[in-house]
mmJSON file of the N, C-alpha and C atoms, coordinates in Angstrom:
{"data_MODEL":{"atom_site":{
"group_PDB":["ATOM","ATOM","ATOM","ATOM","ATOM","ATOM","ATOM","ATOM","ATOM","ATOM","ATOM","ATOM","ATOM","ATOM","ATOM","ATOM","ATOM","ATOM","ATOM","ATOM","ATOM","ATOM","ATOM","ATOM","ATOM","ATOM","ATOM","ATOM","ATOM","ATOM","ATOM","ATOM","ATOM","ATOM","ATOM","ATOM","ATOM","ATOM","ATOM","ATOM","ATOM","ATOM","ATOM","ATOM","ATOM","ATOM","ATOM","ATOM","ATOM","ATOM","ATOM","ATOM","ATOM","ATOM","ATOM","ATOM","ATOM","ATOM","ATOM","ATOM","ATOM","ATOM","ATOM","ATOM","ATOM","ATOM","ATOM","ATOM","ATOM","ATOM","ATOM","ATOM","ATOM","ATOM","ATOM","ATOM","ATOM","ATOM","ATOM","ATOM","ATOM","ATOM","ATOM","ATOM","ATOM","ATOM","ATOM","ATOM","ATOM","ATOM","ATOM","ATOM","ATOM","ATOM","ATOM","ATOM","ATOM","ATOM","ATOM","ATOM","ATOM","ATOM","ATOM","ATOM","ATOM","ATOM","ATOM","ATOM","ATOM","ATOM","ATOM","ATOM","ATOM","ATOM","ATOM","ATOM","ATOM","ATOM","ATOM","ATOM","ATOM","ATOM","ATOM","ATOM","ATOM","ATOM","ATOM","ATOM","ATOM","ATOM","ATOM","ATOM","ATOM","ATOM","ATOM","ATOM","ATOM","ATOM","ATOM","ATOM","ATOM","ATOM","ATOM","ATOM","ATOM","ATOM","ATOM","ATOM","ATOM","ATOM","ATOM","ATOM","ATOM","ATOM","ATOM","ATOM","ATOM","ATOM","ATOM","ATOM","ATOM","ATOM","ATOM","ATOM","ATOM","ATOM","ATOM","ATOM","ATOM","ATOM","ATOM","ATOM","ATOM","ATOM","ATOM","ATOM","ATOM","ATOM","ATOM","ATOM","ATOM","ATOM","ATOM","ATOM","ATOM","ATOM","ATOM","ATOM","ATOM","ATOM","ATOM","ATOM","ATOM","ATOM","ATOM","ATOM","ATOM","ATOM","ATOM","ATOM","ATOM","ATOM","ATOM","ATOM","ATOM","ATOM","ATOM","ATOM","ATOM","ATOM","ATOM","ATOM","ATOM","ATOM","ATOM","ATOM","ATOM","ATOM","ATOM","ATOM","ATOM","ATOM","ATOM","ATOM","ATOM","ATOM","ATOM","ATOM","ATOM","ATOM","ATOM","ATOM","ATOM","ATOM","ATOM","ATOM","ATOM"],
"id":[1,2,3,4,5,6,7,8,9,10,11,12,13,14,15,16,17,18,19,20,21,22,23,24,25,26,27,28,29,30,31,32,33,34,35,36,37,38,39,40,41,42,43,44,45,46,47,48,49,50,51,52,53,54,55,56,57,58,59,60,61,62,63,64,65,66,67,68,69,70,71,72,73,74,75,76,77,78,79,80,81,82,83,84,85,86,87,88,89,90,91,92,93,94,95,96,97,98,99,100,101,102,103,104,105,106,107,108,109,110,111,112,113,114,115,116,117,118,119,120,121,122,123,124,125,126,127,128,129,130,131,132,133,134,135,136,137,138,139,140,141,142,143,144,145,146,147,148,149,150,151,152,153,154,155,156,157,158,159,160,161,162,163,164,165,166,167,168,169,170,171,172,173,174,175,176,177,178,179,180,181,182,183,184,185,186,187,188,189,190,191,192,193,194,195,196,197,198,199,200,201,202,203,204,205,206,207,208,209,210,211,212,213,214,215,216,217,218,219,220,221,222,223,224,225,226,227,228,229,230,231,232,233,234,235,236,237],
"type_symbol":["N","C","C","N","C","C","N","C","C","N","C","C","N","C","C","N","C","C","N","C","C","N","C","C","N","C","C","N","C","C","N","C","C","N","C","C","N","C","C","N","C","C","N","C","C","N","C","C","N","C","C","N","C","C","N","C","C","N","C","C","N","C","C","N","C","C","N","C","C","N","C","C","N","C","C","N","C","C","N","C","C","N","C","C","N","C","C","N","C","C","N","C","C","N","C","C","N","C","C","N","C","C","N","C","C","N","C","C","N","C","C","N","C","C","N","C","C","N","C","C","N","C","C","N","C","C","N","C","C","N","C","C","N","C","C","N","C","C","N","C","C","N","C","C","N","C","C","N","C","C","N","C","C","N","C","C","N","C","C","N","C","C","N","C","C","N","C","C","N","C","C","N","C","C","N","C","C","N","C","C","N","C","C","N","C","C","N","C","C","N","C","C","N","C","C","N","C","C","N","C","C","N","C","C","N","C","C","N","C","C","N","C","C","N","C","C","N","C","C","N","C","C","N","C","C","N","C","C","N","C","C","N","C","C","N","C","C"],
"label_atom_id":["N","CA","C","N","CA","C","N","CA","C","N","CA","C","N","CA","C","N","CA","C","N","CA","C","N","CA","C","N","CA","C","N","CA","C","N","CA","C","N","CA","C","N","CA","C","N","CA","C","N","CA","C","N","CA","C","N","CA","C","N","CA","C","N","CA","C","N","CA","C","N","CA","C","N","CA","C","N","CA","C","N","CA","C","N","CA","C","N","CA","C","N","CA","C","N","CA","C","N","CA","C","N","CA","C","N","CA","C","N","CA","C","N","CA","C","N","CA","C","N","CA","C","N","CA","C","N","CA","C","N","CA","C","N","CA","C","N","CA","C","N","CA","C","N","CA","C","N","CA","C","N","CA","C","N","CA","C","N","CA","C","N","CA","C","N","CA","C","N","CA","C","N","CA","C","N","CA","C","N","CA","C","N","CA","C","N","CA","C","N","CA","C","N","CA","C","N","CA","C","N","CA","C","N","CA","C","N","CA","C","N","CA","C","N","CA","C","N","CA","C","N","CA","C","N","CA","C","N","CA","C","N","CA","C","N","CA","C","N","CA","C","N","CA","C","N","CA","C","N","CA","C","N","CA","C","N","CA","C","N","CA","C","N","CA","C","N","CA","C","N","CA","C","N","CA","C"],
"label_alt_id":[null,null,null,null,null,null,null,null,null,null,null,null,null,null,null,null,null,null,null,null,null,null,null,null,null,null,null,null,null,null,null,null,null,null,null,null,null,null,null,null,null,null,null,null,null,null,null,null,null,null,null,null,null,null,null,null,null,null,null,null,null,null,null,null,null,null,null,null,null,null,null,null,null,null,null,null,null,null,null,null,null,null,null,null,null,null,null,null,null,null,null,null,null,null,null,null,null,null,null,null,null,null,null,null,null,null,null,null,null,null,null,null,null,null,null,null,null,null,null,null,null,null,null,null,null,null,null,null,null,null,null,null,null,null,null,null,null,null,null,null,null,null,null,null,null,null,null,null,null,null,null,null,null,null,null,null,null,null,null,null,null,null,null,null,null,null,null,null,null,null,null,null,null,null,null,null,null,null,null,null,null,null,null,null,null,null,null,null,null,null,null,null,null,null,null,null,null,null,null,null,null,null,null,null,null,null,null,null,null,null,null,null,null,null,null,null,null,null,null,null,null,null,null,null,null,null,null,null,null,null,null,null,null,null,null,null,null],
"label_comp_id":["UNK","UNK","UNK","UNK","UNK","UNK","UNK","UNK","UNK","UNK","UNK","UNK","UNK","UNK","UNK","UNK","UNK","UNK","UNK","UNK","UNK","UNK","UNK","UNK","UNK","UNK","UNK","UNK","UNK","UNK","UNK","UNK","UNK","UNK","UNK","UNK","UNK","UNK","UNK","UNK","UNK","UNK","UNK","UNK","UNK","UNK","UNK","UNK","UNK","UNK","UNK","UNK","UNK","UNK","UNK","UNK","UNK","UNK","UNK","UNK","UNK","UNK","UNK","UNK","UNK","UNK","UNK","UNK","UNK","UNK","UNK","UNK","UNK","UNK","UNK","UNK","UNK","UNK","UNK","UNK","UNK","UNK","UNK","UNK","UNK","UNK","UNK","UNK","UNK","UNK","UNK","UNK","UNK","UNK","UNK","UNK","UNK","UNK","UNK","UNK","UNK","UNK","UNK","UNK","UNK","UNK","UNK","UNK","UNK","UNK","UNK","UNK","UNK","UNK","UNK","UNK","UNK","UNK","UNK","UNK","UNK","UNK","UNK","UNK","UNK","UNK","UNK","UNK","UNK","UNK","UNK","UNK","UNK","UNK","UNK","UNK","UNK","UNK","UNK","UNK","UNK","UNK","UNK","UNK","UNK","UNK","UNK","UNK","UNK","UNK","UNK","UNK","UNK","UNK","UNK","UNK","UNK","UNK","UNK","UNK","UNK","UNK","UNK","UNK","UNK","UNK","UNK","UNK","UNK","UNK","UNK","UNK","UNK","UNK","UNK","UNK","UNK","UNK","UNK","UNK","UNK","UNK","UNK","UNK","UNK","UNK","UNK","UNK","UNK","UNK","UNK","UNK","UNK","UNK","UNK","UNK","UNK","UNK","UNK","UNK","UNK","UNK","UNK","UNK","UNK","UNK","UNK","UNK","UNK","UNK","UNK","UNK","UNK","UNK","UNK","UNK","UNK","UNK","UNK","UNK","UNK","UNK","UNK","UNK","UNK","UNK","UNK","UNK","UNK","UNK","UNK","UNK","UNK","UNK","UNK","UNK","UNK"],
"label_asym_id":["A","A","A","A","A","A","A","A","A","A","A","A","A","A","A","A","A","A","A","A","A","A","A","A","A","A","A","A","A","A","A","A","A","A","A","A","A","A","A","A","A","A","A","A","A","A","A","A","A","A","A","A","A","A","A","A","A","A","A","A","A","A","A","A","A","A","A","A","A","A","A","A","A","A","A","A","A","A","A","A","A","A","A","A","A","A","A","A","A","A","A","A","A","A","A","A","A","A","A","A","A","A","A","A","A","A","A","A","A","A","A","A","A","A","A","A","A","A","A","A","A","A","A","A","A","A","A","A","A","A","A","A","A","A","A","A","A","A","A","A","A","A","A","A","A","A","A","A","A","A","A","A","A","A","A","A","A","A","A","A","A","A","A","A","A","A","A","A","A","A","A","A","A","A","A","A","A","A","A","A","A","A","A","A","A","A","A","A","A","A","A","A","A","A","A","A","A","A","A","A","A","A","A","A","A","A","A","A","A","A","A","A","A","A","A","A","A","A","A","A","A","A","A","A","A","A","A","A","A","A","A","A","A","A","A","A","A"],
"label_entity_id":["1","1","1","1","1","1","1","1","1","1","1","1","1","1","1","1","1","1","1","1","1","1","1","1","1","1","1","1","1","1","1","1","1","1","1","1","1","1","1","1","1","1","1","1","1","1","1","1","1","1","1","1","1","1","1","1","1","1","1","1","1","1","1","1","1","1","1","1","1","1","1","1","1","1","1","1","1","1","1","1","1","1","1","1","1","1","1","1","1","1","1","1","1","1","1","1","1","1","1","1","1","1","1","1","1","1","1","1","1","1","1","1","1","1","1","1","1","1","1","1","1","1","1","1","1","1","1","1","1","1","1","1","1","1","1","1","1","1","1","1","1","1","1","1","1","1","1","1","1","1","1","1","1","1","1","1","1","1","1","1","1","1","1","1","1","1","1","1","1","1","1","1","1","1","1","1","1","1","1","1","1","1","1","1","1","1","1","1","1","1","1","1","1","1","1","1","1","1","1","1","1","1","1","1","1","1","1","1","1","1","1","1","1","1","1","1","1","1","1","1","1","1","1","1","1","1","1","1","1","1","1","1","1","1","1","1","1"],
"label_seq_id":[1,1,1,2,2,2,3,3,3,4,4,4,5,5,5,6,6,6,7,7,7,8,8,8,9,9,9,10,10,10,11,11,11,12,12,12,13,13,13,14,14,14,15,15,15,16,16,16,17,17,17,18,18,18,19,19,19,20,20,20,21,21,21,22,22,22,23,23,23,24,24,24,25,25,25,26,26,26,27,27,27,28,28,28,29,29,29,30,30,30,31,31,31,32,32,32,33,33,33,34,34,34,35,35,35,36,36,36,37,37,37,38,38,38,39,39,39,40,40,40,41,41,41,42,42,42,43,43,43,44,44,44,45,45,45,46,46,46,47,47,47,48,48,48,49,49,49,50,50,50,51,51,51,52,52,52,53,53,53,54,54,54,55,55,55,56,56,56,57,57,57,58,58,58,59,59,59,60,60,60,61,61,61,62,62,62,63,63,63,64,64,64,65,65,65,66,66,66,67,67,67,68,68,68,69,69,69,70,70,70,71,71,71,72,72,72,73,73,73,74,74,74,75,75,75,76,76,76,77,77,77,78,78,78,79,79,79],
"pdbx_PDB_ins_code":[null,null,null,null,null,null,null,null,null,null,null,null,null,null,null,null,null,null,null,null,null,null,null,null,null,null,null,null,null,null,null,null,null,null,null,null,null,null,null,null,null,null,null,null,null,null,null,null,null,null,null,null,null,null,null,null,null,null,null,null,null,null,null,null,null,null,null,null,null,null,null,null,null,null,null,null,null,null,null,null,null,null,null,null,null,null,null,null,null,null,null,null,null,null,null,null,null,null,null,null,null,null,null,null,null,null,null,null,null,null,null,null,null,null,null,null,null,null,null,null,null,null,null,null,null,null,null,null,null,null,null,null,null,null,null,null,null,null,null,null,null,null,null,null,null,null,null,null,null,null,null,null,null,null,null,null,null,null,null,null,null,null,null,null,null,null,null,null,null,null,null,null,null,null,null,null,null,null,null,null,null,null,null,null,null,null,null,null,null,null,null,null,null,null,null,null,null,null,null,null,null,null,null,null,null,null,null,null,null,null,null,null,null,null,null,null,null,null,null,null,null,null,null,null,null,null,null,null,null,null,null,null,null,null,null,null,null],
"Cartn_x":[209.23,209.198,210.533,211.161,212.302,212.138,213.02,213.248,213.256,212.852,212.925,214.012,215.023,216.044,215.268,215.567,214.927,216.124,215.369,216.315,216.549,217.93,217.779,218.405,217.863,217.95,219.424,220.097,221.273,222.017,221.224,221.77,220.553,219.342,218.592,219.472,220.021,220.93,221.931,222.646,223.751,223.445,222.374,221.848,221.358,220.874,220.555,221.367,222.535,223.81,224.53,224.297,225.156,224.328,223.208,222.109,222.439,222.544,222.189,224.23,224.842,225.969,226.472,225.595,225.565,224.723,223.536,222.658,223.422,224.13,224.751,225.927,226.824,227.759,227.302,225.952,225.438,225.043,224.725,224.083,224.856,225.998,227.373,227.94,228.385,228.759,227.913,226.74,225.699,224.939,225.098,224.868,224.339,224.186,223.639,224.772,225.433,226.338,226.547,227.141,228.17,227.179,227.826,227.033,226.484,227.765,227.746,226.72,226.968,225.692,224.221,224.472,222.825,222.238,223.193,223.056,222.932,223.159,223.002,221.652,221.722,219.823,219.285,219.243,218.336,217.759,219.03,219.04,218.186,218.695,217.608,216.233,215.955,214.302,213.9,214.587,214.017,213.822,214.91,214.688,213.361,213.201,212.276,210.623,211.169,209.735,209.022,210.073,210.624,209.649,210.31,209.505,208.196,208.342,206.542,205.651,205.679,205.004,204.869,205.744,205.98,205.234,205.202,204.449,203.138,202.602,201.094,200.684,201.552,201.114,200.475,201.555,201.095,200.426,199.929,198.68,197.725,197.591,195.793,195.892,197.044,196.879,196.223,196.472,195.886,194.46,194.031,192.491,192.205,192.521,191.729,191.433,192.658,192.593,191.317,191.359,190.501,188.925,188.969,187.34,187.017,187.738,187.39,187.181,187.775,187.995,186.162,185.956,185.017,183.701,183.61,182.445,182.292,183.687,183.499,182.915,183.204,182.605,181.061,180.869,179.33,178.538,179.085,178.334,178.23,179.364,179.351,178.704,178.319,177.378,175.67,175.577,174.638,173.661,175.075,174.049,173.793],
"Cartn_y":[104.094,105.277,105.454,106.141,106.421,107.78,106.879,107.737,108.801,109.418,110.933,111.442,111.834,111.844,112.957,112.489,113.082,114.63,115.584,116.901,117.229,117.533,118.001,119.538,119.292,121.157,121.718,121.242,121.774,123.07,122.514,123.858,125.131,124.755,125.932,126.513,125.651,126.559,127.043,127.061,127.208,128.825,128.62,129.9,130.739,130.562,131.212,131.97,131.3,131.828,132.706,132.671,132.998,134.76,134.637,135.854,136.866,135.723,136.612,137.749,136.743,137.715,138.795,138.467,139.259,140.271,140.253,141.464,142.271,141.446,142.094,142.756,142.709,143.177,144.535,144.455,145.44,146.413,146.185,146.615,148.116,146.69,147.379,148.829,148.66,149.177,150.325,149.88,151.115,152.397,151.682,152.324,153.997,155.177,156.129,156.747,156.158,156.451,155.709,155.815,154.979,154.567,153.301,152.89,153.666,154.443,155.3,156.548,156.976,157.879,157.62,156.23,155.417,155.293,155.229,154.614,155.933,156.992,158.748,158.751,158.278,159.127,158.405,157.15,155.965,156.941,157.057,157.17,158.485,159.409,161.134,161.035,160.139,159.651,159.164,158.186,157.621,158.721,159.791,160.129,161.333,162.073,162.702,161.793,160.645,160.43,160.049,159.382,159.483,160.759,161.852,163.031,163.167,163.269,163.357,162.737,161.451,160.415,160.917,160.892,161.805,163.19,163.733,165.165,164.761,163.566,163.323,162.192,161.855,161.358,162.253,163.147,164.522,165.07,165.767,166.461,165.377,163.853,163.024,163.027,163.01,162.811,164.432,165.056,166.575,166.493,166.417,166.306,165.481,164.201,163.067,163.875,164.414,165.062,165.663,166.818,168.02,167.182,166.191,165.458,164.933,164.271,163.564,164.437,165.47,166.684,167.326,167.487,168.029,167.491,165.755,165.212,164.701,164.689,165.089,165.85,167.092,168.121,168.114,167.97,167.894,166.676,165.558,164.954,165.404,165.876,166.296,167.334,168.39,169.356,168.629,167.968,167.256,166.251,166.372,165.391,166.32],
"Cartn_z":[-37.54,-36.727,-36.027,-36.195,-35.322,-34.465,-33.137,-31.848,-31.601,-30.73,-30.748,-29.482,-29.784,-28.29,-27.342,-26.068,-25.193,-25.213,-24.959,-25.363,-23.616,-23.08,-21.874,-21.749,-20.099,-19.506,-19.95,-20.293,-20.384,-21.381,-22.5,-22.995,-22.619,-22.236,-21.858,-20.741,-19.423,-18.539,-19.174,-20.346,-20.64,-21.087,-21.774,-22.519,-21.363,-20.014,-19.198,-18.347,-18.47,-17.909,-18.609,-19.943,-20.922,-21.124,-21.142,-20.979,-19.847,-18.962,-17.699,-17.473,-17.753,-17.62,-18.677,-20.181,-20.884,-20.73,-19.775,-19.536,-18.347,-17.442,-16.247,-16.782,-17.829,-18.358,-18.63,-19.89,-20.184,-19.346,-18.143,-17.291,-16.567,-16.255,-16.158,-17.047,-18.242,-18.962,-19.089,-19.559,-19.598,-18.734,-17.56,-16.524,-16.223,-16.036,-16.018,-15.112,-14.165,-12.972,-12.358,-11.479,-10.45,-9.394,-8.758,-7.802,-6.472,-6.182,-5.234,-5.142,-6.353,-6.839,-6.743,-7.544,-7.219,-5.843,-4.942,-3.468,-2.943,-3.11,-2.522,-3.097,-4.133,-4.98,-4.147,-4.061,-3.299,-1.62,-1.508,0.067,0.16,-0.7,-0.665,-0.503,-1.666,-2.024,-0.585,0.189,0.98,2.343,2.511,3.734,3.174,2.04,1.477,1.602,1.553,1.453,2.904,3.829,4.85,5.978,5.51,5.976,5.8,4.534,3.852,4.841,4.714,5.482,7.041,7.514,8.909,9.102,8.262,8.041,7.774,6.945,6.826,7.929,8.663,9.828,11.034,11.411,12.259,11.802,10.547,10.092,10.55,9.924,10.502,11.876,12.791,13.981,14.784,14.2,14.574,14.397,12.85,12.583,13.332,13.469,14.545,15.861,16.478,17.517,17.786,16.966,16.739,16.453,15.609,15.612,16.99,17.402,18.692,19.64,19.943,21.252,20.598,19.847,18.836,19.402,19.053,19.563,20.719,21.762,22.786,23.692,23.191,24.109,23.479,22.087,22.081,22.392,23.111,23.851,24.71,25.797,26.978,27.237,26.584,26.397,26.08,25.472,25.477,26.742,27.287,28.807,29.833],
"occupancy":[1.0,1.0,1.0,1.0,1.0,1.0,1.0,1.0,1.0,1.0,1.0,1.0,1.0,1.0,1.0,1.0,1.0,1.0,1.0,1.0,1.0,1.0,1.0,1.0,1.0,1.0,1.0,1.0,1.0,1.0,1.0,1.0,1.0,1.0,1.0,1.0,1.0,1.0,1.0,1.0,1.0,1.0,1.0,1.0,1.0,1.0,1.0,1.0,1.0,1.0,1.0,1.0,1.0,1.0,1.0,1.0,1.0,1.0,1.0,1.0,1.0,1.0,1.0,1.0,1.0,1.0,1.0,1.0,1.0,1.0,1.0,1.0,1.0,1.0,1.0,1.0,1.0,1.0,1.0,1.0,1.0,1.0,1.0,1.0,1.0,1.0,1.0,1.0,1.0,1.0,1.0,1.0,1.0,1.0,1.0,1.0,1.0,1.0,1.0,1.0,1.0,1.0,1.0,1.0,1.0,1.0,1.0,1.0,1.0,1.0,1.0,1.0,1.0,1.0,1.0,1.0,1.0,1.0,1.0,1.0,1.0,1.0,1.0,1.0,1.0,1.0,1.0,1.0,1.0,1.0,1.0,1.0,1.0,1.0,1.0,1.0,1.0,1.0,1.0,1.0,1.0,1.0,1.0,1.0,1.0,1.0,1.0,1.0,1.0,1.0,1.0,1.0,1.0,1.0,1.0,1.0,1.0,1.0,1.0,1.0,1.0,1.0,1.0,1.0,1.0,1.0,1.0,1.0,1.0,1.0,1.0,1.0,1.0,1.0,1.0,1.0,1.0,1.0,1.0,1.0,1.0,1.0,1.0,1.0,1.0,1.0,1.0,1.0,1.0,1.0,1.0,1.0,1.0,1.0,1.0,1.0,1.0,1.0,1.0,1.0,1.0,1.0,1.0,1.0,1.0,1.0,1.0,1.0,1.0,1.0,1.0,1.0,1.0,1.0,1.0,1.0,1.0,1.0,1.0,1.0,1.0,1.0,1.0,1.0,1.0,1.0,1.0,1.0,1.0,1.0,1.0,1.0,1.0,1.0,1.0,1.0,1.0],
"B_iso_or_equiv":[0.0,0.0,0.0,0.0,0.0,0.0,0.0,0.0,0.0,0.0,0.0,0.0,0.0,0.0,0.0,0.0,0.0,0.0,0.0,0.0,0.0,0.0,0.0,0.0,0.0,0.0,0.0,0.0,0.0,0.0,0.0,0.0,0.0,0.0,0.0,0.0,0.0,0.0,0.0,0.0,0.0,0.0,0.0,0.0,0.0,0.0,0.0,0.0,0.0,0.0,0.0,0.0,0.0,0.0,0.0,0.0,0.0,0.0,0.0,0.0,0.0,0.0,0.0,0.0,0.0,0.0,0.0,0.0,0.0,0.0,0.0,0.0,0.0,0.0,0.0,0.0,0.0,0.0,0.0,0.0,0.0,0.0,0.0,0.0,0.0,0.0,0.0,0.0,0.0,0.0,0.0,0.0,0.0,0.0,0.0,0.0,0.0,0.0,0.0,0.0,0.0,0.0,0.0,0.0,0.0,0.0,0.0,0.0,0.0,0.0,0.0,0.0,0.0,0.0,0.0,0.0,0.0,0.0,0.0,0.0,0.0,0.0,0.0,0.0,0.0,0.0,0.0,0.0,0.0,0.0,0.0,0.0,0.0,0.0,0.0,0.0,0.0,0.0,0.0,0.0,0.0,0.0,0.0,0.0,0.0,0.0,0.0,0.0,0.0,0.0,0.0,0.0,0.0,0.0,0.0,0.0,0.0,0.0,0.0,0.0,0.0,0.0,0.0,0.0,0.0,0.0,0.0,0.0,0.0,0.0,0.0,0.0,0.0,0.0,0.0,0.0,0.0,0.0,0.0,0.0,0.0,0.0,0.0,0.0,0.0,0.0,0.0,0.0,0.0,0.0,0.0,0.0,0.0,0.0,0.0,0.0,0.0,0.0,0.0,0.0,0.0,0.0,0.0,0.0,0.0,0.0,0.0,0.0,0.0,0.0,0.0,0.0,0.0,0.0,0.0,0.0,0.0,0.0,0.0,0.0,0.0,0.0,0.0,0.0,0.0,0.0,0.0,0.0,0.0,0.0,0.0,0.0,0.0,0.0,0.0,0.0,0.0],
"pdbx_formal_charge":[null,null,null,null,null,null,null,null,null,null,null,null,null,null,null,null,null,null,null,null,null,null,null,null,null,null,null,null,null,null,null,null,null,null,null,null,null,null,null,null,null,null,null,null,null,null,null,null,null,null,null,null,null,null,null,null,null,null,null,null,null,null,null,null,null,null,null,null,null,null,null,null,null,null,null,null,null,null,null,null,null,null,null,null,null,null,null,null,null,null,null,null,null,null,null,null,null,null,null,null,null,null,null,null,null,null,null,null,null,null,null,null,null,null,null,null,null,null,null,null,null,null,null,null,null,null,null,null,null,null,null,null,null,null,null,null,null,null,null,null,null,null,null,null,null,null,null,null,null,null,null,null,null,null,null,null,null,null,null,null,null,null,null,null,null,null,null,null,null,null,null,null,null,null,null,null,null,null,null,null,null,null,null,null,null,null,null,null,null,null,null,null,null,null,null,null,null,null,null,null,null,null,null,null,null,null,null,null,null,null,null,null,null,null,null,null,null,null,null,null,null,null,null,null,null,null,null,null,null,null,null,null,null,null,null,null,null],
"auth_seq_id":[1,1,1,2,2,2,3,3,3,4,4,4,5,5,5,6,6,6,7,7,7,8,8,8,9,9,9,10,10,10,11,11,11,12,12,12,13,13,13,14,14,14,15,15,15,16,16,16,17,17,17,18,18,18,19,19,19,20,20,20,21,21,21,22,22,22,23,23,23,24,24,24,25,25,25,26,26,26,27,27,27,28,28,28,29,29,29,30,30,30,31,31,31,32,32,32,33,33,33,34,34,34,35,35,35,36,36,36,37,37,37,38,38,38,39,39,39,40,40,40,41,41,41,42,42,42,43,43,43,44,44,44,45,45,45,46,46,46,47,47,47,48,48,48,49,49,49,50,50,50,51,51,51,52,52,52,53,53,53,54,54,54,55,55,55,56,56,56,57,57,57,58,58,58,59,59,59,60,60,60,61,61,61,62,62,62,63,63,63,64,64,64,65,65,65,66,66,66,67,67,67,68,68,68,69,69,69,70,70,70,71,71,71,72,72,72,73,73,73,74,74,74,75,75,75,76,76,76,77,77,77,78,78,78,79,79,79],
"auth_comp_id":["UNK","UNK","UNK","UNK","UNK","UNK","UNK","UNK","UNK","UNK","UNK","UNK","UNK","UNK","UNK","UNK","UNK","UNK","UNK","UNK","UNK","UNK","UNK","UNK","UNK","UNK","UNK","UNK","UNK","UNK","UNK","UNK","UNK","UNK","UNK","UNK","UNK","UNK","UNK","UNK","UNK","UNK","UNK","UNK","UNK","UNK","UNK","UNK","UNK","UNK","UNK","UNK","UNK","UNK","UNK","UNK","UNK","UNK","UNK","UNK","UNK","UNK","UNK","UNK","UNK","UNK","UNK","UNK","UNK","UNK","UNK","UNK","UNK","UNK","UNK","UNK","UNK","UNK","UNK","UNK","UNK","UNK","UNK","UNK","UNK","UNK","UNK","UNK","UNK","UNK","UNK","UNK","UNK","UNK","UNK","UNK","UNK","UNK","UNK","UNK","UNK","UNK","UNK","UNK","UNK","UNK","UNK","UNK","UNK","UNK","UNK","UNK","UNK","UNK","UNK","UNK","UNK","UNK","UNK","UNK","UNK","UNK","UNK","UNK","UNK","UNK","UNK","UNK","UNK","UNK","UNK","UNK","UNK","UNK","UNK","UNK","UNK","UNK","UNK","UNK","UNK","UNK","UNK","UNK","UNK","UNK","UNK","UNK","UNK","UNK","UNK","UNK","UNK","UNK","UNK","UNK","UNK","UNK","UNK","UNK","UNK","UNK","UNK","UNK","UNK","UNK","UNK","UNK","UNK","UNK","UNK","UNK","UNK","UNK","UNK","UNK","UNK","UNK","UNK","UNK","UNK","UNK","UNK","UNK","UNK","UNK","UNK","UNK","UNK","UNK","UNK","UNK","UNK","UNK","UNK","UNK","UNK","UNK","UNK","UNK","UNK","UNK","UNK","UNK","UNK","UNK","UNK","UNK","UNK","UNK","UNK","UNK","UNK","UNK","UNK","UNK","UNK","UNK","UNK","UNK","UNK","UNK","UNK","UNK","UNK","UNK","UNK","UNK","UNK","UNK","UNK","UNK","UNK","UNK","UNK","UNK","UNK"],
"auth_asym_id":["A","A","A","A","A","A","A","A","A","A","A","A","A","A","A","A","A","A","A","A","A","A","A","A","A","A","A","A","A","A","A","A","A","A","A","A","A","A","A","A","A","A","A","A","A","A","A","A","A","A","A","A","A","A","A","A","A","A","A","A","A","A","A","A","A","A","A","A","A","A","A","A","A","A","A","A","A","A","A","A","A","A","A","A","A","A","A","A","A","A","A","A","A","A","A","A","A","A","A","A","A","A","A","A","A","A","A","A","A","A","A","A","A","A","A","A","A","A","A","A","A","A","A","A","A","A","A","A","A","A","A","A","A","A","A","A","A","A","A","A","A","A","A","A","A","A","A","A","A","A","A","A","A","A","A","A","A","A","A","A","A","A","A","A","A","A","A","A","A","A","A","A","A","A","A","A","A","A","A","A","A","A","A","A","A","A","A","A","A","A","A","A","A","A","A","A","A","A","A","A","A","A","A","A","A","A","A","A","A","A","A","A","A","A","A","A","A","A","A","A","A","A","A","A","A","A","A","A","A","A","A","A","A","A","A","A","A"],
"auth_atom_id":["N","CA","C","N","CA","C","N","CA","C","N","CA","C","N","CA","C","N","CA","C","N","CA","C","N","CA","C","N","CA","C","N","CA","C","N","CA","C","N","CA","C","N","CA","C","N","CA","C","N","CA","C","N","CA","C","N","CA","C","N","CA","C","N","CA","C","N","CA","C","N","CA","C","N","CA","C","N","CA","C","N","CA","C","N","CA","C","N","CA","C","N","CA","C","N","CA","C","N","CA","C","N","CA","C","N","CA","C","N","CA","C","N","CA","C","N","CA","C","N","CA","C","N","CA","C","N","CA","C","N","CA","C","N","CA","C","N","CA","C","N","CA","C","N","CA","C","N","CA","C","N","CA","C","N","CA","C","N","CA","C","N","CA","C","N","CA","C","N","CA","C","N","CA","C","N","CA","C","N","CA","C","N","CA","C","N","CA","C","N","CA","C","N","CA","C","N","CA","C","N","CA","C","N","CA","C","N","CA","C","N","CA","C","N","CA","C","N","CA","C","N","CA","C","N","CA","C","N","CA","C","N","CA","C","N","CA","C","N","CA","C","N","CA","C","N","CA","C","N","CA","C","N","CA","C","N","CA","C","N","CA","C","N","CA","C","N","CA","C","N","CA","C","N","CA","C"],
"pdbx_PDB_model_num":[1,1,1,1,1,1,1,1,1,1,1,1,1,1,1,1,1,1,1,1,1,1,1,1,1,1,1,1,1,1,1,1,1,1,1,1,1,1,1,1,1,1,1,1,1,1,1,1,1,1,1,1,1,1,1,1,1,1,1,1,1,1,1,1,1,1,1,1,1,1,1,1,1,1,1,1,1,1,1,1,1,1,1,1,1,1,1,1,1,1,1,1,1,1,1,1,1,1,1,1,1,1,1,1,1,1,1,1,1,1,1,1,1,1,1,1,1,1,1,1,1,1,1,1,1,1,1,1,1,1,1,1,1,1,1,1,1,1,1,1,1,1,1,1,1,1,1,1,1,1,1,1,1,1,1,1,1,1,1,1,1,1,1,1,1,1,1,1,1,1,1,1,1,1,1,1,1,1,1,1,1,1,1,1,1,1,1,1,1,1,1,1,1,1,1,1,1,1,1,1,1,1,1,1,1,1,1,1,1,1,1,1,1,1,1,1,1,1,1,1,1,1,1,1,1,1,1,1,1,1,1,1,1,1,1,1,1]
}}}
């Protein structure tokens, strides 16, 4: 029976490194636009959604309003 060499991590990191800067190259190269661009879209989306959220916050806080003021007075009418 002969030995079986123990295989180590090494060339798996080698290949992991070797991937990863070949996908980041690509990444690079391929790109859609500039970073700067990316970082304006980013930022639009966020203050857009930003609002939204803000706008459907004040609309439930109104209805809440309006329910509570609501079964308020019809308890208070009630006693």
């Amino acid at each position: 029976m002969a030995k079986q060499k123990k295989k180590s991590g090494g060339g798996f990191m080698f290949g992991l490194i070797v991937g990863l800067a070949a996908g980041a190259t690509l990444a690079l190269l391929l790109a859609p636009q500039t970073g700067e661009e990316t970082r304006e879209t980013l930022a639009g989306q966020l203050r857009d959604r930003y609002g939204e959220a803000i706008s459907q916050g004040r609309e439930a806080y109104t209805r809440a309003k309006g329910e509570v003021l609501t079964r308020y007075s019809a308890a208070k009418a009630g006693q």
